[in-house]
C-alpha positions as CSV (number, residue, x, y, z in Angstrom):
1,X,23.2,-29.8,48.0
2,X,25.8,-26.9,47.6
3,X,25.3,-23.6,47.9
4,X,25.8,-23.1,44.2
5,X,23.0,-25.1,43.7
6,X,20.9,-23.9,46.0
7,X,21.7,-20.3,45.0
8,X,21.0,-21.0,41.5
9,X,17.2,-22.9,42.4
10,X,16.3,-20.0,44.4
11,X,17.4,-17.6,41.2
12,X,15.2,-19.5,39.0
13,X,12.5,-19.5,40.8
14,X,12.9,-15.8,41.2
15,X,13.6,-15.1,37.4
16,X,12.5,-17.5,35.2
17,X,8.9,-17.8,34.2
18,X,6.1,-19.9,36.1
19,X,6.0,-23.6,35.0
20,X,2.3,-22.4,35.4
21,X,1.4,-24.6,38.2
22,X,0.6,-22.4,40.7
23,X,-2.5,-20.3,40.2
24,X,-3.3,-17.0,42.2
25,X,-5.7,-17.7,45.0
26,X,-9.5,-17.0,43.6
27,X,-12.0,-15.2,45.4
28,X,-14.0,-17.7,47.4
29,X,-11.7,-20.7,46.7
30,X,-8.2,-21.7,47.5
31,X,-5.4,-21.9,44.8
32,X,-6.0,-24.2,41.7
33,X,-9.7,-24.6,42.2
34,X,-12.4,-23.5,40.3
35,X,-14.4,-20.4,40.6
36,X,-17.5,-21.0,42.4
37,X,-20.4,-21.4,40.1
38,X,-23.1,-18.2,39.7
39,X,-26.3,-18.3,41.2
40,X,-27.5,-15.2,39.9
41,X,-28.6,-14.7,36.0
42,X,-25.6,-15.0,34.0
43,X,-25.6,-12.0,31.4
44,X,-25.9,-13.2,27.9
45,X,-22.3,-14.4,25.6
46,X,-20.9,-11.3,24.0
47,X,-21.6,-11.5,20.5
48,X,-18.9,-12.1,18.0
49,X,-18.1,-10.0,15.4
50,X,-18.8,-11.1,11.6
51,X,-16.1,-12.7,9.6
52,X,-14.0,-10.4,7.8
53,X,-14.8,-10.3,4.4
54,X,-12.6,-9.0,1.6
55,X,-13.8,-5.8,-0.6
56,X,-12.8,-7.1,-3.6
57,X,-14.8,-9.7,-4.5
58,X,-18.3,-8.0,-3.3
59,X,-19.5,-6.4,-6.6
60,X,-19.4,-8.1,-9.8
61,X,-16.9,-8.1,-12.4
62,X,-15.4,-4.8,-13.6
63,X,-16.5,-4.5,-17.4
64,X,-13.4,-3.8,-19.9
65,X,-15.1,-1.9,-22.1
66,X,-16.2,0.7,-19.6
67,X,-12.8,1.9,-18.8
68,X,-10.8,3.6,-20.5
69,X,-6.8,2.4,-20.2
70,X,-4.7,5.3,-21.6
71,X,-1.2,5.3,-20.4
72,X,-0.5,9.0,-21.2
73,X,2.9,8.7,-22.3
74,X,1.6,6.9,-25.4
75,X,-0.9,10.2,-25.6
76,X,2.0,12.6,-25.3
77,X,4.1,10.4,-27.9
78,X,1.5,10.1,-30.0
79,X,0.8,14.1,-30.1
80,X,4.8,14.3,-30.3
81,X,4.9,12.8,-33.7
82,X,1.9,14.4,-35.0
83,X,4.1,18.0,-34.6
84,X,7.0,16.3,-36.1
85,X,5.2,15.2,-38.9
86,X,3.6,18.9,-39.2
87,X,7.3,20.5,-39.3
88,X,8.5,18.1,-41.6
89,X,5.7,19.0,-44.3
90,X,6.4,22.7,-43.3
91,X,10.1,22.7,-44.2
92,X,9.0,20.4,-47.5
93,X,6.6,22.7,-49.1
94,X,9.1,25.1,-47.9
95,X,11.9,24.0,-50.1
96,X,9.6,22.7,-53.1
97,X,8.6,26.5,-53.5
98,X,11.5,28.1,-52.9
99,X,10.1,30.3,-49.6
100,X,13.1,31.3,-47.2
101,X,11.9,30.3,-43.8
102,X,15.0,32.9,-42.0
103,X,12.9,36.2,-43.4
104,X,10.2,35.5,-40.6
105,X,13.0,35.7,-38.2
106,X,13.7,39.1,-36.9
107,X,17.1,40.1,-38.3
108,X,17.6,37.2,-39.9
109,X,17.4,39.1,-43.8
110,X,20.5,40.8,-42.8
111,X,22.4,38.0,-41.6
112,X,21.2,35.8,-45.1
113,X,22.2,38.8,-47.2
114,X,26.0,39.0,-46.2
């Protein structure tokens, strides 16, 4: 064996991880033997915890009809045309009977005039 070889065993064995053979020494056994059984009253298993259960599918079916699904853009657009459809009728009745809508603006009779 060289010394490169022997320099690189001893390296891994220093660095690289346990091939898991070797087992620290127990108390009250040597290395790689069991624990010694208990004579005294073992204390009852730990219980385990419940199954993790989803929230979703614990109460029944959400019914359709009790919700309301509004998306309120469709509200505002909805309100939007009902203003446009009020000015239109405005300016229509407007020009059917001949009322000038610029004499409710302030100043606006003198600027119409000239």
């Amino acid at each position: 064996m060289s010394i490169i070889h022997a320099f690189l065993r001893w390296a891994l064995g220093v660095l690289a991880p346990g091939t898991g053979r070797r087992r620290a020494v127990l108390p009250g056994g040597t290395a790689g033997s069991p624990p010694p059984p208990r004579t005294d009253a073992s204390p009852p298993a730990p219980r385990r915890l419940p199954a993790q259960r989803s929230p979703y599918g614990l109460h029944g079916p959400l019914d359709g009809g009790a919700t309301v699904m509004v998306r309120p853009y469709v509200v505002e657009s909805e309100r939007e045309q009902a203003r446009q459809s009020r000015r239109r009728l405005a300016l229509v009745l407007a020009a059917d009977f001949g009322i000038d809508l610029d004499e409710h603006v302030v100043g606006a009779v003198a600027k119409a005039v000239a």
